[in-house]
GUKOLDREN-610967 format. One record per residue (C-alpha): x negated, y negated, z. Coordinates in steps of 0.001 Angstrom, whole numbers, plus 500000, padded with zeros to 6 digits. Example, Ala and Ser with C-alpha at 12.3 -4.5 7.8 and 13.67 -1.06 7.14 Angstrom:
<rs>
R      X      Y      Z
R 487700 504500 507800
R 486330 501060 507140
</rs>
This chain:
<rs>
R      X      Y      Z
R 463222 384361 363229
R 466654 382930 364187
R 466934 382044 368161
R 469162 384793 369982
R 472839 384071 370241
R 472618 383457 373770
R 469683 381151 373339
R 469886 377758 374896
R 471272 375287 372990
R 468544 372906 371789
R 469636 368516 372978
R 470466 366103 370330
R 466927 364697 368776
R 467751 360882 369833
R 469540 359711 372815
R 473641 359097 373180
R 474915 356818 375640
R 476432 358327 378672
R 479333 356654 380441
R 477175 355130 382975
R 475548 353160 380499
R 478513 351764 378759
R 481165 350081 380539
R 484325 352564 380901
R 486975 350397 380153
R 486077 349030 377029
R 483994 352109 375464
R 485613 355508 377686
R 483412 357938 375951
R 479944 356170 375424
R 478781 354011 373010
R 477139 356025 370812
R 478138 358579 368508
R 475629 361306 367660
R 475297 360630 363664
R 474173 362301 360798
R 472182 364618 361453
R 470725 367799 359841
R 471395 371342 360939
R 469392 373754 363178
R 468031 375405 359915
R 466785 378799 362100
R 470546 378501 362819
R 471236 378931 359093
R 472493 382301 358433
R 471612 383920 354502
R 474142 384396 351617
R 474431 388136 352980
R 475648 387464 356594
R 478943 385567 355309
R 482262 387534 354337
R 483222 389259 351344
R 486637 387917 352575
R 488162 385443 355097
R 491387 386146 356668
R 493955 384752 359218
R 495859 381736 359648
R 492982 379259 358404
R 493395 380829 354645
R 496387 379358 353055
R 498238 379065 349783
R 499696 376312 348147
R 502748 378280 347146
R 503141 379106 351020
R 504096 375445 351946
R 504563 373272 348574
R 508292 373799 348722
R 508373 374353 352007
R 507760 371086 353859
R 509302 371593 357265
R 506240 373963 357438
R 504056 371083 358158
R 505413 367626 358309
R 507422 366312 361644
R 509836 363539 361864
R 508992 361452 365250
R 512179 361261 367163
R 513728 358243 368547
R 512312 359311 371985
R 508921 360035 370672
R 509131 356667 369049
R 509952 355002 372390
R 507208 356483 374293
R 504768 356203 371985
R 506362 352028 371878
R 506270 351998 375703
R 502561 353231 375975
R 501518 350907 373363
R 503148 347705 375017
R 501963 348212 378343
R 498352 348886 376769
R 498396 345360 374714
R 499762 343605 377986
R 497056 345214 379987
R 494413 342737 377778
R 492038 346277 377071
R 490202 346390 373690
R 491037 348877 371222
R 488242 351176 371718
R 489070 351842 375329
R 492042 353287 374744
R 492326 356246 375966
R 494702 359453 377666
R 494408 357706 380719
R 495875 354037 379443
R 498041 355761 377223
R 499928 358256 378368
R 502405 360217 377154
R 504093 362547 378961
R 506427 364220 377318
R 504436 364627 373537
R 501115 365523 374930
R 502129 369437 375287
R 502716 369279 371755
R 500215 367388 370791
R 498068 369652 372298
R 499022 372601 370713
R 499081 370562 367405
R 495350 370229 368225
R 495009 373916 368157
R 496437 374472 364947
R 494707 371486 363324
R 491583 373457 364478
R 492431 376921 364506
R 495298 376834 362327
R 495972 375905 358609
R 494269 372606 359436
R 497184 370085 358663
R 500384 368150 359373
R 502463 365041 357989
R 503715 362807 360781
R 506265 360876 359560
R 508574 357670 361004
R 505946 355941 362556
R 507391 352547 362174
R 504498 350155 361077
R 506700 347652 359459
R 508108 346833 362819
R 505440 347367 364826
R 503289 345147 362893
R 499080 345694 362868
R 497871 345493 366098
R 500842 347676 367622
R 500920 350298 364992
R 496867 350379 365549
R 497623 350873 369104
R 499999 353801 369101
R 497942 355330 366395
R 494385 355521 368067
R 496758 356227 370909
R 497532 359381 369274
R 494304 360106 368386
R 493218 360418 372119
R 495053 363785 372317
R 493246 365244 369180
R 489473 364009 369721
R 487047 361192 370350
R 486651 358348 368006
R 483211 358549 366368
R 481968 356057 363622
R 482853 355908 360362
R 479903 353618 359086
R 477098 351468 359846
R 479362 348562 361378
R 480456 350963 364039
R 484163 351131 362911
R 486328 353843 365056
R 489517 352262 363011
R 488599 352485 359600
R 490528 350888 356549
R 490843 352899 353459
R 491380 350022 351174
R 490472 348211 347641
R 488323 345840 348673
R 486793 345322 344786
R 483570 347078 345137
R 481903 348788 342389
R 482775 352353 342629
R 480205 353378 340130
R 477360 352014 342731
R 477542 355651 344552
R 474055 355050 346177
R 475401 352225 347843
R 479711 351516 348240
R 481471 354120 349826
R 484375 354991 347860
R 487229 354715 350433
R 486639 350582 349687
R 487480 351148 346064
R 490556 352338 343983
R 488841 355168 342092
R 489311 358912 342676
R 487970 360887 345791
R 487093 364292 345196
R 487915 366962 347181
R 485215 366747 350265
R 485256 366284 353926
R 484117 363746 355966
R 481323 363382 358785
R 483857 364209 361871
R 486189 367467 362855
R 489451 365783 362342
R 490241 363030 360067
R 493920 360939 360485
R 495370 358587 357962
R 498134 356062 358833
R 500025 355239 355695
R 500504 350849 355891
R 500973 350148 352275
R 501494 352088 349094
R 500054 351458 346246
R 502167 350798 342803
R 500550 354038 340811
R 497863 356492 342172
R 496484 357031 345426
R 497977 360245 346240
R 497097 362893 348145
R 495801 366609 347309
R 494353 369216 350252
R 493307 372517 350158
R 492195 375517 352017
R 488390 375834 351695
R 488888 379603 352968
R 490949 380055 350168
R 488599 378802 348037
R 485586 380417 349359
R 487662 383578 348634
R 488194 382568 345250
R 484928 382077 344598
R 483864 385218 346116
R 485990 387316 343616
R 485589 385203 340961
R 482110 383256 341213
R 479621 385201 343631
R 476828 383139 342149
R 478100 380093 342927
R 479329 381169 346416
R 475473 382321 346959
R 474253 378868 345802
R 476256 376798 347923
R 475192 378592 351326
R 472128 378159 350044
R 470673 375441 352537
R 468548 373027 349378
R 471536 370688 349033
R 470549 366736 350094
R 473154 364957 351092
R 473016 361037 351184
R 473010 358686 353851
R 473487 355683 351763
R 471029 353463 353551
R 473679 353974 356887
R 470127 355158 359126
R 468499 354461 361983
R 465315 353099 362310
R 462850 356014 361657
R 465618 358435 359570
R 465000 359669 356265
R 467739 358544 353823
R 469005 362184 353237
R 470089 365439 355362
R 469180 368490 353781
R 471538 371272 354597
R 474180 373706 352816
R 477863 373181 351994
R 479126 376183 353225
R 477503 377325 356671
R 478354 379667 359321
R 479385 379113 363192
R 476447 380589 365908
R 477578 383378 367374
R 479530 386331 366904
R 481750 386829 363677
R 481309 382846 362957
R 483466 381240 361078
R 482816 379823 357823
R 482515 375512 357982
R 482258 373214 354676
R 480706 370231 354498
R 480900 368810 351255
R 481455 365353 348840
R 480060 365569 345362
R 479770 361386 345529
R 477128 361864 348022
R 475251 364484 346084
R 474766 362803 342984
R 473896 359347 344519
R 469964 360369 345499
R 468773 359777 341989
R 466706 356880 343277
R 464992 359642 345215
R 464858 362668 343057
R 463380 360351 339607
R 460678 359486 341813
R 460013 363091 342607
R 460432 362345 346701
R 463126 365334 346453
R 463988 367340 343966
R 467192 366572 341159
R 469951 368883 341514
R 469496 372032 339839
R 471425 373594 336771
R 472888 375982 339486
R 473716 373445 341751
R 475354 371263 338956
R 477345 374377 338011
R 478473 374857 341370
R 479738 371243 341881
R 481717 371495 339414
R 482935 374999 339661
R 483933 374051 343895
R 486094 370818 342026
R 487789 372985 339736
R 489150 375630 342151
R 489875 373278 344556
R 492094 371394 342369
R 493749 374941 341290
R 494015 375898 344700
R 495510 371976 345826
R 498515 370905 347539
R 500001 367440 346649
R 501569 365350 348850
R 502510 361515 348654
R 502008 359658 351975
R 505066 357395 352304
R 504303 354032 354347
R 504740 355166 358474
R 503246 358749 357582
R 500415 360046 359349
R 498487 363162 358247
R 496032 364558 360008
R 493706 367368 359023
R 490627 369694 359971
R 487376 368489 358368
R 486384 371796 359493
R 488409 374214 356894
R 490487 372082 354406
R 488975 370088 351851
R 491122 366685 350461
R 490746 364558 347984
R 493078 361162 346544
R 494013 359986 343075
R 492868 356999 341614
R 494982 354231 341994
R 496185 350550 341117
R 497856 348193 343286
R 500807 346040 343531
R 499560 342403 341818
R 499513 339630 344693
R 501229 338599 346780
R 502245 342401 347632
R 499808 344017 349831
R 497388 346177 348888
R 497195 350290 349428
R 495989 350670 353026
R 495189 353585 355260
R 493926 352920 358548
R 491757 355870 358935
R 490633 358148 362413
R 487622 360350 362423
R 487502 362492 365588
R 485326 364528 367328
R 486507 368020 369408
R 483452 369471 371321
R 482140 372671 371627
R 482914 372674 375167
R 486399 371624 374989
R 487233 374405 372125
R 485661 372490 369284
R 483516 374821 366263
R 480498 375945 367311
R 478622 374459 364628
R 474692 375233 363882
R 473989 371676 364764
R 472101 370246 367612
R 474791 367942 369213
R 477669 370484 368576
R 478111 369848 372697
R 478115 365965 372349
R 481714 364484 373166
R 480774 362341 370059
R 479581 364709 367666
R 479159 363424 363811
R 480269 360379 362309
R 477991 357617 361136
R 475867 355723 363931
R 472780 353498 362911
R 471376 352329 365693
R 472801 350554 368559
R 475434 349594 367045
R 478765 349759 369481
R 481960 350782 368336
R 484361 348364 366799
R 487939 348689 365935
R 489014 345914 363259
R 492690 345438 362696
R 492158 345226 358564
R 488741 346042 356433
R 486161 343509 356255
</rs>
């Protein structure tokens, strides 16, 4: 029998870092981030509780903002430019490390209303915006990486993005086999992404080099698409909120894990009149064969192989494309919209290659995050990827 909505919460199963433990100045919000971790499954709701239809602002079309891009992209002004400048040089002359920046050493007082209210709609909202004019190619690396996580402070708290402990990721070719999917993460290769969402609440990408062909970008509204496939596919909306799906942890665990969460892709906030959440990336679905041929889980089903590729299909009906011009920043809700990139090929040497640098963050429950069925959905650094006691890092290029 599922807990009562006003049942306590239950704590994280391991133990997070508080900021007593960690020194403040170089890690403000802990060490630790919570990790991968499966769902409350008495939190689970059935097929039955969800909605025959979503509504409000979260449910978008493409044909509401494809020609329409003043809708959702912003041009930084010169004066947003030179704040966000100032805060960055007086943060690199103070000597701090990169992951303790924070709203504190980097303050900006004239964006942060907005920024806040961008934070709403990122959340609450259609789930997206296109920064653009951030200038990299003057700022150079470490500045550009400065004002950027900067940014990030008024959205969420860095979490993870892997087993190294990177809070500034690097979405970038480094050669990798991309059909090893039980073992390379596909953001270090140039081959397609399909749509999913990633292991935080908010996910930013900093545009620092195009690639010559490929590599753009395509989001959509998983509302929408749960919509569609209410009217359209009931049996494959009913199989995905079924809660049999393993997803894989790609050997990034902690001692004592198992290599796989088992949970649903499309789940339901606690509480009153929840909202519908997605978690979802087909890569790490179909990478647990070295499991499921030994019979230690079971292979996906012919309904959950129908499903997968039923979800791809609508989302890429459903998709708007956009092409992320070097100094643009887009930022969107892991929560409602799904993305996905084009495969792409890069500029021969000596041009650089395609790089993003990359921000997962995390927005608490008690500071107006999702109220997700999950037992650290309180935890300032909920999600992401932490193995161990590994403490965050923030490299200025992949490695």
């Amino acid at each position: 029998m599922a807990p009562a909505l006003t049942a306590e919460i239950p704590q994280a199963p391991h133990t997070l870092s508080s900021l007593s433990s960690a020194p403040k100045s170089i890690f403000p919000d802990g060490i630790k981030t919570s990790g991968q971790i499966p769902p409350l499954h008495d939190e689970l709701k059935p097929y039955s509780d969800f909605p025959k239809e979503i509504t409000g602002s979260t449910v978008w079309k493409k044909e509401d903002y494809e020609n329409n891009p003043e809708r959702w992209t912003h041009s930084f002004s010169k004066e947003e430019v030179e704040e966000m400048s100032k805060a960055a040089d007086d943060f690199i002359e103070a000597g701090t490390p990169l992951t303790g920046i924070s709203k504190d050493n980097y303050p900006l007082p004239t964006m942060s209303a907005f920024l806040t209210s961008m934070r709403n709609e990122l959340l609450n909202g259609k789930g997206f915006i296109l920064f653009k004019g951030f200038p990299v190619q003057a700022w150079g690396l470490h500045k550009s990486a400065v004002a950027y996580m900067g940014l990030g402070t008024y959205l969420g708290y860095f979490v993870s993005q892997n087993g190294r402990g990177h809070v500034l990721g690097h979405v970038k070719d480094l050669g990798e086999d991309a059909t090893a999917i039980d073992r390379v993460r596909i953001y270090r290769t140039n081959a397609r992404q399909f749509f999913h969402a990633d292991d935080s609440d908010i996910v930013g990408l900093l545009c620092i080099a195009r690639a010559l062909e490929g590599g753009e970008s395509d989001i959509c509204s998983s509302h929408h698409v749960f919509n569609t496939l209410q009217r359209e596919h009931p049996d494959v909306a009913e199989t995905l909120t079924t809660p049999n799906w393993y997803f894989d942890r790609k050997g990034e665990t902690s001692v004592g894990q198992e290599e796989w969460i088992k949970t649903a892709v499309f789940y339901k906030e606690r509480g009153q009149d929840g909202r519908v959440y997605t978690k979802w990336d087909p890569y790490y679905v179909r990478s647990l064969t070295r499991f499921s041929d030994k019979g230690i889980i079971p292979p996906l089903s012919a309904a959950q192989e129908h499903a997968a590729a039923v979800l791809e299909e609508t989302c890429n009906r459903m998709a708007l494309h956009m092409i992320l011009e070097v100094g643009d920043i887009q930022f969107l809700s892991n929560e409602h919209v799904l993305h996905a990139r084009t495969a792409y090929k890069d500029y021969p040497p000596p041009a650089p290659r395609r790089h993003l640098m990359r921000l997962w963050l995390s927005t608490p429950e008690d500071e107006g995050g999702w109220k997700l069925p999950f037992a650290d959905s309180h935890e300032k650094k909920r999600g992401g990827i932490q193995v161990n006691d590994q403490k965050p890092v923030a490299p200025l290029d992949a490695e």
